[in-house]
C-alpha positions as CSV (number, residue, x, y, z in Angstrom):
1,X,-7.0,103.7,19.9
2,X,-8.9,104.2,16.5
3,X,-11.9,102.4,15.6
4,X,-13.0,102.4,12.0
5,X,-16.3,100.4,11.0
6,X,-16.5,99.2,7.5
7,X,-20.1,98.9,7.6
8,X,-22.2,97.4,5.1
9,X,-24.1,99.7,3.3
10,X,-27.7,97.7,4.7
11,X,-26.5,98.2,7.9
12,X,-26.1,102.2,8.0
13,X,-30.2,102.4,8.2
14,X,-30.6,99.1,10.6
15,X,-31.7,100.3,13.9
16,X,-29.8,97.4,15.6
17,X,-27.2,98.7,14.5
18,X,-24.4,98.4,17.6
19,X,-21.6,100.3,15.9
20,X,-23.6,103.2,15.8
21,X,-23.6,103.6,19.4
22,X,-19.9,103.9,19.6
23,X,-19.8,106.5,16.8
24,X,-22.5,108.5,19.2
25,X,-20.7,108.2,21.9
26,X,-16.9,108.7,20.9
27,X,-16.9,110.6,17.3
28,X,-13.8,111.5,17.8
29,X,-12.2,107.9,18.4
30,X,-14.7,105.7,16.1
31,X,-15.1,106.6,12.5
32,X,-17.7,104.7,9.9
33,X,-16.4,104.2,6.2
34,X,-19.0,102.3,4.2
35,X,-18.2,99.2,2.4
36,X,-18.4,99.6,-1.5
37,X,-17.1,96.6,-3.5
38,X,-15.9,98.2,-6.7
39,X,-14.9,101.1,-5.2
40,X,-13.1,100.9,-1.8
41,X,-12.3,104.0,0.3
42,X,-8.7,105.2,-1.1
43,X,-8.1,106.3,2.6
44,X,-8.9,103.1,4.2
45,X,-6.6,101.3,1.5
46,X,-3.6,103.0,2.6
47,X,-4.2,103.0,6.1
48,X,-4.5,99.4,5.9
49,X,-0.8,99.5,4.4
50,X,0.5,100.8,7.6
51,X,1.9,99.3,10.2
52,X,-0.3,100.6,13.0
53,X,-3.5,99.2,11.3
54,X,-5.2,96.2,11.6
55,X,-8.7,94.2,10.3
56,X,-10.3,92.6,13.4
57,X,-10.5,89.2,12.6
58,X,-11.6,85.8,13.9
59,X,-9.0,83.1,15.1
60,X,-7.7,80.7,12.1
61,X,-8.9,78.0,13.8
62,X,-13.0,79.4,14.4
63,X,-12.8,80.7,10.6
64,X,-12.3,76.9,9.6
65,X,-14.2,75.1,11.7
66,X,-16.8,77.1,11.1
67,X,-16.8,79.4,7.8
68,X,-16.9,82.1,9.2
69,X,-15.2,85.2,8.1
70,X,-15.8,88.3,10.0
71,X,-14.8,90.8,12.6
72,X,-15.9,88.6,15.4
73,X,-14.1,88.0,18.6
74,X,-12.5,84.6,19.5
75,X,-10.5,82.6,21.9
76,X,-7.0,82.5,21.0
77,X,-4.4,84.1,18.5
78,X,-3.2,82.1,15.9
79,X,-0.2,82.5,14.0
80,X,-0.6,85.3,11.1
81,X,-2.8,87.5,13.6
82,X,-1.0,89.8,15.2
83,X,-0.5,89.6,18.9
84,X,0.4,92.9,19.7
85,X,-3.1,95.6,19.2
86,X,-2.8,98.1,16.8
87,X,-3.2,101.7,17.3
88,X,-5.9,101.4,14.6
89,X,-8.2,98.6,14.1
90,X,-10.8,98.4,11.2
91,X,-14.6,96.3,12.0
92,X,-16.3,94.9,10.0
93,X,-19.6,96.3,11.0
94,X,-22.4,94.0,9.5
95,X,-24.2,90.4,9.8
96,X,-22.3,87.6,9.9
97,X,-23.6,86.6,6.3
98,X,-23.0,90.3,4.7
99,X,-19.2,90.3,6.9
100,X,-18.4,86.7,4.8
101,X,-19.2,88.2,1.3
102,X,-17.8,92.0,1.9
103,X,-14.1,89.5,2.7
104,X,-14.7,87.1,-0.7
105,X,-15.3,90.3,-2.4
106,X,-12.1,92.5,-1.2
107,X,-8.6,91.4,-2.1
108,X,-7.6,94.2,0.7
109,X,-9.3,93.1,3.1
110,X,-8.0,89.3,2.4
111,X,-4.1,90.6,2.7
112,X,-4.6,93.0,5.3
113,X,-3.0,92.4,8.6
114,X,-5.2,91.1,11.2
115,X,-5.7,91.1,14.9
116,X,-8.2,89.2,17.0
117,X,-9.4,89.2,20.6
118,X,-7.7,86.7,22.9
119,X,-11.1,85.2,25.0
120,X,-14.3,85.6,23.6
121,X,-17.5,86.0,26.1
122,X,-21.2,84.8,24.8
123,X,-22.9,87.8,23.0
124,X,-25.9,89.2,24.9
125,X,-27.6,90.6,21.3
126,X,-30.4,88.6,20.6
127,X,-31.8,91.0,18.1
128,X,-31.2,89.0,15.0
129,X,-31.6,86.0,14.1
130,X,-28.7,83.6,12.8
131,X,-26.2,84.5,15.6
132,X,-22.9,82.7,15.4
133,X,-21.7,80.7,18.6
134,X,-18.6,82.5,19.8
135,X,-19.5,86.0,17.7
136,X,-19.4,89.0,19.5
137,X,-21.7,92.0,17.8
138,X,-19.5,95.1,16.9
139,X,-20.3,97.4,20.2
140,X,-19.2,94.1,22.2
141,X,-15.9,93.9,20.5
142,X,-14.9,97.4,20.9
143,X,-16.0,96.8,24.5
144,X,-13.8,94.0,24.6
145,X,-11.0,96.1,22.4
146,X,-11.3,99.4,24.9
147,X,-10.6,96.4,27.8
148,X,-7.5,95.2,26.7
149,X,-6.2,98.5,26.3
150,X,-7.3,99.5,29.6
151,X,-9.8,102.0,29.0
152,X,-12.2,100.7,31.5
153,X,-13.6,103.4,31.6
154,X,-14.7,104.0,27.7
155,X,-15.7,100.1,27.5
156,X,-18.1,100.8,31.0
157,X,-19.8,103.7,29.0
158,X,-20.7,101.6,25.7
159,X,-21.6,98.8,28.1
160,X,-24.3,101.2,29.8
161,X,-25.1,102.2,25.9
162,X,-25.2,99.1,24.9
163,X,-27.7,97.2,27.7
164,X,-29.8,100.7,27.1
165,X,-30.3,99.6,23.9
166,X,-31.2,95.9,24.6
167,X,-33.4,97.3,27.1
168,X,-35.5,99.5,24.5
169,X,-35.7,96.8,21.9
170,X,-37.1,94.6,24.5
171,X,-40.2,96.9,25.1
């Protein structure tokens, strides 16, 4: 499986920044393209053309209820999400708030194909404020994503990463 973050560019420099810990950890699996609105990654564009490709997305149903458009996880499939996962999935790695305008401001990423999780967990990061209830941070959903396509072992290493990381913040 292929991860590729679309980060935003505000959260390359943040230091709670979760992706980061998979690219540290599994370079060779997790690649970060950052997000430019008037000039998308060419790359990316096609990829997102195939059919092995996907944009992590919320379920329909969360994305109404609650205006949310990002690459959070959620409870159940809905129809136009893919149920089957991808060989390649693109995350949008970024706030909640910055994840909403990088979608109003990309056609591609509007008409992409999308996937989402089917069960969501509660989010243990707590290091920003304006979480969203049912919103995983982007090292939980490739936890969740490396799960499901029973790499047990892969998700148990970003889980050590990631509580590491919770851990130091604390202090």
């Amino acid at each position: 499986m292929q991860i590729i973050l679309l980060t935003h560019e505000r959260e390359v420099t943040r230091p709670t920044n979760t992706g980061q810990l998979a690219i540290n950890v599994y370079p060779e699996r997790c690649k970060r393209i950052v997000w430019a609105r008037t000039a998308p990654d060419e790359a990316l564009l096609n990829l997102l053309k195939t059919e092995g490709c996907a944009l992590l997305f919320p379920d329909e149903n969360v994305a109404e209820k609650t205006d949310l458009i990002e690459s959070g996880c959620t409870e159940n499939h809905q129809s136009g999400i893919s149920k089957s996962m991808p060989s390649t999935l693109v995350i949008l790695d970024a706030t909640w708030q910055e994840a909403r305008k990088m979608i109003r401001r990309s056609p591609y990423l509007k008409e992409a194909k999308k996937y989402a999780l089917p069960s969501a967990q509660d989010s243990r990061f707590t290091l920003r404020r304006n979480q969203t209830d049912g919103g995983l941070c982007t090292i939980e959903c490739i936890i969740a994503l490396y799960k499901q396509a029973n790499m047990p072992q892969e998700a148990e290493v970003l889980t050590i990463e990631f509580e590491k990381m919770l851990k130091q913040a604390k202090v």
